[in-house]
C-alpha positions, 0 to 999 in steps of 0.5 A: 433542469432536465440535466440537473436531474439526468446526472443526479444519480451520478452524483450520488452513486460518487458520493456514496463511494466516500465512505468505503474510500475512507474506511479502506484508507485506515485500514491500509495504514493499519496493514502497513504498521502490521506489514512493518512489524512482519518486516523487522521480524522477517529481517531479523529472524525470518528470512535467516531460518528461510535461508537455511532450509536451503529450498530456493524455490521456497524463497523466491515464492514467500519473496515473491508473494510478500513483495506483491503485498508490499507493491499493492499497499503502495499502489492503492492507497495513494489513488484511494486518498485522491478519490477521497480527496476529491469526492467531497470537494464537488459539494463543496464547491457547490456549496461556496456558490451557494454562499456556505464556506463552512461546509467548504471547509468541512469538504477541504478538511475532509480532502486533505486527510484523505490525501494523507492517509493515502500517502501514509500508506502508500509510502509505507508499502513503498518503503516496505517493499524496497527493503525486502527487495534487497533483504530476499536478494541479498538472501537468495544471493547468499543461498547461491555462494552456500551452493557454489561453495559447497559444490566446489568442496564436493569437487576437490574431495 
């Protein structure tokens, strides 16, 4: 009895961390869509007008700053969606023992949402960030044969 109620408290505090867990679930799968709509437009305008100001600086500091928003919503995501995967399953559990498996089935719903959420997010910050690895590669890439060719032209005249 006496660690029955010692841990209690344990308990609630992980019990509590469901819903924030959850609620920052939807919000990094509603980043990600946003993420991908500053993909496409970054692919198909941004990074051309970029380019052309010809300040390699510039890029790799807006390259650097965006591939560290993409690598955090493909970390964080996925290990927010196994806490919440988790959380609520210790209760249902315990819930099963007690002869209830509807509330099981409620916690293992609950479970297997979490878990998607997670990887819906989590593969889009993957996705996100390997495309604009090679979009701001291919970019400062560009910049250097621009600035090889054009000293090159400086030379010969």
């Amino acid at each position: 009895m006496i660690e029955t109620l010692s841990y209690a408290w344990l308990h609630d505090a992980v019990s509590w961390l469901l819903a924030p867990a959850l609620a920052t679930l939807l919000i990094g799968c509603a980043v990600a869509v946003v993420e991908a709509g500053i993909a496409v437009g970054e692919r198909f305008h941004g990074l051309a007008k970029l380019g052309a100001t010809g300040d390699v600086a510039r890029v790799q500091a807006v390259a650097r700053h965006r591939l560290e928003r993409a690598d955090l919503l493909a970390r964080i995501p996925p290990m927010l969606g196994l806490m919440a995967t988790i959380i609520p399953l210790g209760p249902g559990l315990a819930a099963l023992g007690q002869g209830d498996p509807a509330q099981l089935a409620s916690a293992v719903t609950v479970a297997f949402d979490a878990t998607v959420l997670g990887l819906v997010a989590g593969i889009g910050g993957l996705v996100i960030g390997k495309l604009r690895r090679r979009w701001y590669e291919e970019t400062l890439e560009a910049m250097e044969r621009a600035a090889i060719g054009g000293a090159g032209m400086e030379r010969v005249a």
